[in-house]
N, C-alpha and C positions, 0 to 999 in steps of 0.2 A: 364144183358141186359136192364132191365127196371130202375135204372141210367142210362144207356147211352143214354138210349131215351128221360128221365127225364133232362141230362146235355146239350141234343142238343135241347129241348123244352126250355130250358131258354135263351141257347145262342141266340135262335132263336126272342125268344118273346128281348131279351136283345138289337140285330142289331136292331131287326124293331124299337123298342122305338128310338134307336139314330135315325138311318135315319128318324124317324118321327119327331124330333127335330130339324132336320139340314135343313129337308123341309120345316118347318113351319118359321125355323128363314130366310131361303133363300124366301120366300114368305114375310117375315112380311111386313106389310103395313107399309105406310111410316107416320112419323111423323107430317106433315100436311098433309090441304085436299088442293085438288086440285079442282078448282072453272071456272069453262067453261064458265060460264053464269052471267049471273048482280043478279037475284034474289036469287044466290046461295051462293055471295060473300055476299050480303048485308044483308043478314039472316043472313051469320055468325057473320058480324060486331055488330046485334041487340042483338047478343048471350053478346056479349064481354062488349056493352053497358050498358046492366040490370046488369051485372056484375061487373061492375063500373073497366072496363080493360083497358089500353090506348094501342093505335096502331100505329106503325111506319113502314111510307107505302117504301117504295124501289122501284121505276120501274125500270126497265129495258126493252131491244129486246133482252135478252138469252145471249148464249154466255158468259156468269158467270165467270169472272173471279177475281183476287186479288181485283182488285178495288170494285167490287161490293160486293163481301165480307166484304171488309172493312166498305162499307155503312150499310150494316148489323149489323155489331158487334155495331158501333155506334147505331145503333134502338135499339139494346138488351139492352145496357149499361141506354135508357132512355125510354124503353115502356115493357109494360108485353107480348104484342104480335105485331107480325110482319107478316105483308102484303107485298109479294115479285110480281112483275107482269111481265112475259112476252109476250110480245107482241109485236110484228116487224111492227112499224104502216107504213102504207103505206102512208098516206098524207105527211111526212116528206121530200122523196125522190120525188124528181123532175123527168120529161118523160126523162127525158134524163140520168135519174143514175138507176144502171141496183138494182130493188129491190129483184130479185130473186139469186143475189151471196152474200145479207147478208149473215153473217152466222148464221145456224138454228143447236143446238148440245142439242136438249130436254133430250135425256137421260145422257149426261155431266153433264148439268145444275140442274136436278134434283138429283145426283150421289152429287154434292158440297154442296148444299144446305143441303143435308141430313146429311152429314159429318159436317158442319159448326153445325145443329144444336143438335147433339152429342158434339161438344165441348162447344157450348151454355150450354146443359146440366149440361155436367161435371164442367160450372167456375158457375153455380145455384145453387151447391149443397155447392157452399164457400158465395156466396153471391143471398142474395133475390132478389138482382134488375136483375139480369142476364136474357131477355126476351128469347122468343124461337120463330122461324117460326112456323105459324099457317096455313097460307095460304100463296098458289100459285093463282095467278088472270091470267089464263092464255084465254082468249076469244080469238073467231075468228072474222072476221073484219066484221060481219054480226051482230053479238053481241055489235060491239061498233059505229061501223055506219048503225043504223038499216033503217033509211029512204030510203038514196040514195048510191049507192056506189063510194067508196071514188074517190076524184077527185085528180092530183095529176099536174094539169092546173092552171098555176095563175089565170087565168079567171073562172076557175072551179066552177061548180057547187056544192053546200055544204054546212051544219053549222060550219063555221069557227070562233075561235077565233083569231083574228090579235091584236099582241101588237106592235103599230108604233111610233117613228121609229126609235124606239130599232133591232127589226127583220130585218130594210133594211141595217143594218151596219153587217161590216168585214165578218165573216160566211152568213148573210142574202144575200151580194151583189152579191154573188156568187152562192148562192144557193137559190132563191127568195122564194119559198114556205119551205122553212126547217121550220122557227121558227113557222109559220104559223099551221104547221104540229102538232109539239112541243107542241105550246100553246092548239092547239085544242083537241089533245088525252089525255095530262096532266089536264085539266079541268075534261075533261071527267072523267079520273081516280079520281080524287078527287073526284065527286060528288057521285061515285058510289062506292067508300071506306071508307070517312068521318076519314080522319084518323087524329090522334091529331098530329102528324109532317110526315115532308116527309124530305128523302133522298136526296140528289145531289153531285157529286164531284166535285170541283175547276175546274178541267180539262176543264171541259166546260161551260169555265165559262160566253161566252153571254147567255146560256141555264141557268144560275143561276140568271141573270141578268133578263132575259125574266120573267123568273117564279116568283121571286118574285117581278115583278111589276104587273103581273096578279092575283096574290093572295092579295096585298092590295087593286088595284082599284076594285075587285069583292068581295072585304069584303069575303073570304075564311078563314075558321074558322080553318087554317092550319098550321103550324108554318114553315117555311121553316129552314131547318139545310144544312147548307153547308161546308163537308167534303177534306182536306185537299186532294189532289191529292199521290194516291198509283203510284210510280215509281217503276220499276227494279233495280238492285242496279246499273246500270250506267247511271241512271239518266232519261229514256227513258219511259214517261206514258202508263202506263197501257191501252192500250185499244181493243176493241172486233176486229178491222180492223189489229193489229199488227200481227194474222196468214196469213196473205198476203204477209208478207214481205218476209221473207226466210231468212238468215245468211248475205247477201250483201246489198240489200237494208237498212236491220235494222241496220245497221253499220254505212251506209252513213246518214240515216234515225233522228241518233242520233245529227247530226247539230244542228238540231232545238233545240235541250236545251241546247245543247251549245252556241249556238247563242242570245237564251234569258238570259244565264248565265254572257254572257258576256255584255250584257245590264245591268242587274242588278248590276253588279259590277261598271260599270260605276255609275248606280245611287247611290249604299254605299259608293262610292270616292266622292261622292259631286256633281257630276254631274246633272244637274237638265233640260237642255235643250233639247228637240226633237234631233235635230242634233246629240249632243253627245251620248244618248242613242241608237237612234235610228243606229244611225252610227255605234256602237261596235258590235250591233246584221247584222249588214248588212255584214259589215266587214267577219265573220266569214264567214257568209253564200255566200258569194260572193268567195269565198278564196276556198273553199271544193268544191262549183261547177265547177272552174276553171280546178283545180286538177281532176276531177273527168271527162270531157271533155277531159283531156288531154291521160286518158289511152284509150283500145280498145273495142268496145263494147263487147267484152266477160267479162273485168274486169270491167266495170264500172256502177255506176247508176245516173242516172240524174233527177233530177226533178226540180220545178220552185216554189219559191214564191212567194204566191198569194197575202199576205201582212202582213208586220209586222206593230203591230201598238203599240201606246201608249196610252190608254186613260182615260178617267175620270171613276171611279167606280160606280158611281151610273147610266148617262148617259150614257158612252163611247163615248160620245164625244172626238175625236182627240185633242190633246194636244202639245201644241208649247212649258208651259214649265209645268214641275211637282212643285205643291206646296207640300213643304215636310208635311206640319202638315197636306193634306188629302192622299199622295201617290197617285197613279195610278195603272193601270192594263194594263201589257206589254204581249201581243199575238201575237200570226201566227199561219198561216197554211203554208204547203208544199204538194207538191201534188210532189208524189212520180213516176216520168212514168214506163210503163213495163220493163221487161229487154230486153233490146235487143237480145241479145244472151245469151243462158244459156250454160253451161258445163256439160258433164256426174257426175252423181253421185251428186251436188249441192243440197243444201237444196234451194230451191226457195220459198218457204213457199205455201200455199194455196193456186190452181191457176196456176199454175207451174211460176209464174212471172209473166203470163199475166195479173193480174189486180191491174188496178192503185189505189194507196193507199194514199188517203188526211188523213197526219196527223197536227191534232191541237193540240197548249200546248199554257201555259200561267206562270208567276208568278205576283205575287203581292207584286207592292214596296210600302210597308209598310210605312207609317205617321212613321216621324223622328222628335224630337224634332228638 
């Protein structure tokens, strides 16, 4: 009797030791800290300072996907630690664009993050330069517009940064306070990170343009790095707005790089004029909307573009022709409308269809001898 009381006293002490294992690793805290406040980030940056650490900042509004990962891995490949920030800044979005159907996926976003920096890990134990997530910068808009609150009025009241009149072109004309928005929360983030580079994708690329002429005329001790555009493999940019689509719009959705594809091909044939470039991208997109008008509103999806352009890379100044030895920068938007009619069982994506989704994409025709 007293083994068997002996054998179920270990079993017993044996389960509890697992289950206290499996609790503690279902608990374990996460591999950075999480940072609510300016004086909590910027302590940690003083930490990383006396430590003689560099930092590669990433912003983000959530929503974490491929693309921002990829800006990620690039900070690990060139900083010992990484500053990731979400924040859904409201001065960006205009009165009239709805900022409560961003999408907000905190425990997503922190779920990826944490996984990225497990395989951060695993490629540090081959090589030394492999950096890790340290921090999340994630403030509420009282934290980073502490005076007034935010204005989202061109006439609005506020400490605004305007960089002009880079901001009133393509994306700007249409959305008059975006870069505005841009410029002023990205300042912000800088001053209160001090990071030695920062992140950006191609994708958006007046946002690249913006940012760093804000960083040289404010002498910003900040390196700007600008990352290649992460695609799907049919060619369609990664971005945080693509859960709106659903299966039919994203299909029709994918014009737009085909449309700029066919721009580009014009300019690798030699093509160097407005007209022509501009014309192969028109083409396309004129063609698929036709098509697309012609089915019923159950099958079809429509949208309108807002403009394709072609312009100079440092400016974006419009361009009549391209000089090959500087290249240009060929963009659009598309603004994608609701669906008309939806069908049982449809994936419509986020929104059941109802909301419209501006997609922008861009490439860069490269300096040709």
């Amino acid at each position: 009797m007293s083994r068997l009381v002996n054998s179920v006293k270990s079993f017993s002490t044996t389960a509890s030791s697992l289950l206290s294992d499996a609790t503690a690793a279902s608990v374990r805290p996460p591999s950075f800290k999480v940072c609510r406040d300016v004086p909590s980030i910027r302590g940690l940056r003083r930490q990383l300072l006396q430590k003689e650490r560099t930092v590669g900042f990433v912003p983000t509004m959530g929503a974490i996907h491929e693309g921002h990962l990829s800006l990620i891995r690039a900070a690990a490949r060139e900083n010992t630690d990484i500053f990731v920030s979400i924040f859904v800044n409201p001065t960006q979005f205009g009165v009239t664009e709805d900022l409560s159907s961003y999408p907000r996926t905190w425990d997503a976003d922190v779920e990826k993050l944490e996984k990225l920096n497990e395989e951060l890990e695993r490629l540090g134990e081959n090589s030394a330069s492999a950096g890790r997530i340290t921090a999340i910068f994630a403030p509420t808009s009282k934290a980073m517009y502490p005076c007034l609150p935010p204005s989202s009025e061109v006439d609005g009241h506020g400490s605004f940064v305007t960089i002009t009149p880079l901001s009133t072109k393509l994306e700007g004309a249409s959305r008059p306070v975006f870069f505005r928005g841009v410029a002023t929360v990205c300042m912000k983030l800088f001053n209160i990170t001090t990071p030695d580079r920062v992140y950006f994708g191609q994708k958006d690329v007046q946002q690249t343009v913006v940012i760093k002429r804000m960083v040289k005329d404010f002498h910003i001790g900040t390196e700007v790095r600008i990352i290649e555009t992460t695609r799907e493999h049919d060619g369609l940019a990664l971005s945080s707005r693509n859960v709106y689509l659903g299966d039919r719009r994203r299909t029709v959705g994918l014009t737009i790089y085909k449309a700029l594809k066919a721009a580009e091909n014009a300019y690798l044939t030699g093509k160097t004029s407005r007209e022509d470039i501009l014309g192969a991208a028109q083409s396309v997109a004129q063609s698929v909307l036709a098509q697309q008008q012609g089915l019923s509103p159950s099958e079809r999806a429509l949208y309108e573009v807002d403009y394709i352009s072609l312009a100079d890379p440092d400016t974006l100044d419009e361009l009549e022709t391209v000089e090959p030895t500087k290249g240009a920068v060929l963009s659009t938007a598309f603004k994608m409308a609701p669906l008309e009619e939806t069908n049982a069982g449809e994936d419509c994506g986020l929104g059941d269809g109802k909301v419209p989704v501006r997609l922008i994409d861009n490439l860069i025709l490269h300096p040709r001898a």
